[in-house]
N, C-alpha and C positions, 0 to 999 in steps of 0.2 A: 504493500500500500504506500509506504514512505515510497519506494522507486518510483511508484505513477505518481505520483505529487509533486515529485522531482521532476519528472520528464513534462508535466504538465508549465511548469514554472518557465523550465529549458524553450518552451513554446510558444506560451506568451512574451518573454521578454525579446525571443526572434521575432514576432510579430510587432511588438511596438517600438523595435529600433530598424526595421527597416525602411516604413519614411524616412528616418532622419537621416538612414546613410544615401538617400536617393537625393535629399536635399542638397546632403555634402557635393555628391557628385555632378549636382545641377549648377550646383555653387563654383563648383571649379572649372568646368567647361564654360560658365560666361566671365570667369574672371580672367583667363586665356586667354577667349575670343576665339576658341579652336573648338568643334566637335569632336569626334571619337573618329570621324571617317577624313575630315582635313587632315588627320592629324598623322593616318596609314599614309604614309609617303613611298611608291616604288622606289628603290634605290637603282644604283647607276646601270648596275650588271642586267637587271633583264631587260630594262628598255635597251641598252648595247645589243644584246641575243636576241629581243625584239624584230629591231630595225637589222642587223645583219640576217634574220630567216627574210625577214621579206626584199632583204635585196637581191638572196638567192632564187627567190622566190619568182621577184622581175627577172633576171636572166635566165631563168627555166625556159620563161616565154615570151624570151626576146624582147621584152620592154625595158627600155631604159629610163633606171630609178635615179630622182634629183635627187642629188648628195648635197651635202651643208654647201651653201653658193652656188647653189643651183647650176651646176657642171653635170651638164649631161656625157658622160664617157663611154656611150654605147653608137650613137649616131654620129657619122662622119660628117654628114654637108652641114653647111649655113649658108650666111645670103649678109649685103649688106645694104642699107636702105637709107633715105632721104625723103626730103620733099617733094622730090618728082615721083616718089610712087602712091601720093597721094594715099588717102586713109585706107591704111592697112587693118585686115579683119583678124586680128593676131588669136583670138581664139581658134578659128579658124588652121592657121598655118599651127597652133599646137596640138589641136585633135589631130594633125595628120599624120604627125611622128616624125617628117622626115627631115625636120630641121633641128639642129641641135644648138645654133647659136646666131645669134644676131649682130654684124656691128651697127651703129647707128649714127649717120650724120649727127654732129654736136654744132660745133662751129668751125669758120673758117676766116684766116687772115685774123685782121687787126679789132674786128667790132661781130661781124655776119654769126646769127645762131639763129641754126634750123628753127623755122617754124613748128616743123611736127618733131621735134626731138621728146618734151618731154612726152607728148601722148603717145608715141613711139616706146620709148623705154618703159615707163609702167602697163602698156600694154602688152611687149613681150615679155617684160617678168611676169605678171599676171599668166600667161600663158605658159609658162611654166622654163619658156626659153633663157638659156642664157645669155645675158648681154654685156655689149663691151662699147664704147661710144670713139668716136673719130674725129681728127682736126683735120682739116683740111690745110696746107700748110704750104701759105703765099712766101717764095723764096726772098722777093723784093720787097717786104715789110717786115720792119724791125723787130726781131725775134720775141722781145720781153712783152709787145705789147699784144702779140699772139700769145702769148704764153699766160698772159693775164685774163685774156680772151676767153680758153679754152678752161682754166681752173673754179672762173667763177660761173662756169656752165656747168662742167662733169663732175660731179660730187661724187669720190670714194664709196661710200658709203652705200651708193647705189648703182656699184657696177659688179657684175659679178669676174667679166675680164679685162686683161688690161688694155690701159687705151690704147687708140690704134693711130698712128702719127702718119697722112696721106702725103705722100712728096711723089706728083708727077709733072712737074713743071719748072724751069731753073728760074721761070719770071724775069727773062733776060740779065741776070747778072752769073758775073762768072762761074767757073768750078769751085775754083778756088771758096770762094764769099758763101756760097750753096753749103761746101761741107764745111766750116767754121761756123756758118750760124746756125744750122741744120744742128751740130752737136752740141752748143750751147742748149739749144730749144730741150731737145730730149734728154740733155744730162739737166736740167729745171722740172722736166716732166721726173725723172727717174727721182730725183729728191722729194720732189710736191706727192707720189702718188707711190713710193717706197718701192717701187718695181720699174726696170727697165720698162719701155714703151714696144707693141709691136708696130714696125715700120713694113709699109706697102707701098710699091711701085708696079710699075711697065716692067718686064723681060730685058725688054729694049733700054728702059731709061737708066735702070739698073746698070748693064752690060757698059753705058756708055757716063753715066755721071756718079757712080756711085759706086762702082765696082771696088774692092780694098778698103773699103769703110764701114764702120758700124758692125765688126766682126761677132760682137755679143749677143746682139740683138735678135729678137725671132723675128720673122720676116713673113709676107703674104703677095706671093708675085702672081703679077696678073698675066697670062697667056690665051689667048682664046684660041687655043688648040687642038687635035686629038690626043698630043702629049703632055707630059709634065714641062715645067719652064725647063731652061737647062742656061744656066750661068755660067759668061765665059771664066771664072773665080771657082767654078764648083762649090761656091758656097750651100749650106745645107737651108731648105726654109721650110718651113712649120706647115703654113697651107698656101692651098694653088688658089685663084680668081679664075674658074675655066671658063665662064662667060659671065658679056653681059646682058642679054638677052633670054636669061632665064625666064622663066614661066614655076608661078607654086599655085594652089590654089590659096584665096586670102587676099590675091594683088592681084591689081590691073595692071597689064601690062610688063613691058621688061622688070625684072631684076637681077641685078648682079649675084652670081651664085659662085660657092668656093668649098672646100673640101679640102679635108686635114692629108698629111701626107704620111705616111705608114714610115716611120712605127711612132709619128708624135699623134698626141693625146691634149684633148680640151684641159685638161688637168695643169697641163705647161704653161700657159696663157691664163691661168686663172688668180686671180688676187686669195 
């Protein structure tokens, strides 16, 4: 009889202390400002094992997964674009796969900034493309005032590759004057933006104003050929311009189209 009087005791005082430990614990979850479920945090290892199954997952079947900066490493071609291809349906050119990266008109010379640059770049990032932005670069005006030109257009922050520096015109001044300001300009860009620049030319302007210069640098030469460029330097370059008169769907009319050169990788080019 005393043990059931005991165990009755044992009973009620569990019953009337447990509001008070529900209170306790109502008490400290608003005092935190944290629930019971904020508070279960994944740690770093399975989202890692996460995201590595489904990358394996994308290359089962051939889609190519955006990596942290959006660096597609699976599709070879891109394309680069301006104001003359008028408004680009960049959702469009991303459902189709087959572009992996965009440069885009920025600005040119001493003042000029593409009209369509910005809706341009947050359109192909949205689209999941990677983008790199381009100066157009007038030989016959004063390099720092291009260079001020292009910095307070291309914002770091919003590129996924590195800029692209366009030299195909000496703008009548010598050879000479062309590679001394030309290497000022992009050893200002290699400071301002922590990464050498990639530089693009003609085959031909190459061959003839440029050849023995700018040895570090990744390059993108333009040939509209059925072959790769072939530099009389045998210099090595990243990707070819095989035309300009491309066709994607998303654009009217031409665009300039280019393709990476085996065995470089979007990876190379990317900030």
């Amino acid at each position: 009889m005393t043990l059931y009087r005991s165990f009755l005791v044992f009973i009620l005082l569990v019953c009337f202390s447990f509001p008070t430990l529900q209170a306790r614990e109502k008490k400290t979850r608003h005092s935190t400002g944290y629930t019971p479920t904020e508070m279960l945090e994944p740690d770093a290892t399975p989202v890692k094992a996460r995201h590595e199954r489904l990358i394996a997952k994308a290359e089962e079947i051939h889609i190519a997964p955006l990596h942290h900066g959006h660096v597609n490493t699976k599709v070879l071609e891109g394309i680069d674009v301006s104001h003359y291809q008028g408004k680009i349906d960049w959702n469009t050119i991303g459902r189709n796969g087959k572009v992996a990266y965009a440069y885009i008109k920025a600005t040119e010379g001493a003042s000029l900034v593409d009209d369509c640059y910005e809706r341009n770049l947050h359109g192909a990032r949205r689209a999941g493309i990677s983008v790199g932005a381009y100066h157009f670069y007038r030989p016959n005006i004063d390099w720092q005032t291009q260079f001020e030109n292009m910095i307070s257009t291309v914002r770091l922050e919003e590129q996924d590759l590195i800029p692209l520096v366009d030299i195909e015109t000496t703008g009548g001044v010598s050879n000479e004057k062309l590679i001394r300001d030309l290497q000022h300009f992009v050893n200002a860009v290699t400071r301002h933006y922590g990464k050498r620049p990639l530089l693009y030319t003609y085959q031909n302007f190459y061959n003839k104003h440029l050849i023995g210069h700018f040895k570090e640098y990744h390059w993108m030469i333009a040939c509209y050929r059925d072959t790769p460029p072939q530099l009389d330097d045998n210099r090595d370059h990243t990707l070819w311009q095989y035309t300009q008169t491309g066709s994607i769907e998303g654009i009217q009319g031409n665009v300039d189209r280019s393709c990476l050169i085996a065995p470089h990788t979007l990876s190379e080019i990317a900030f």
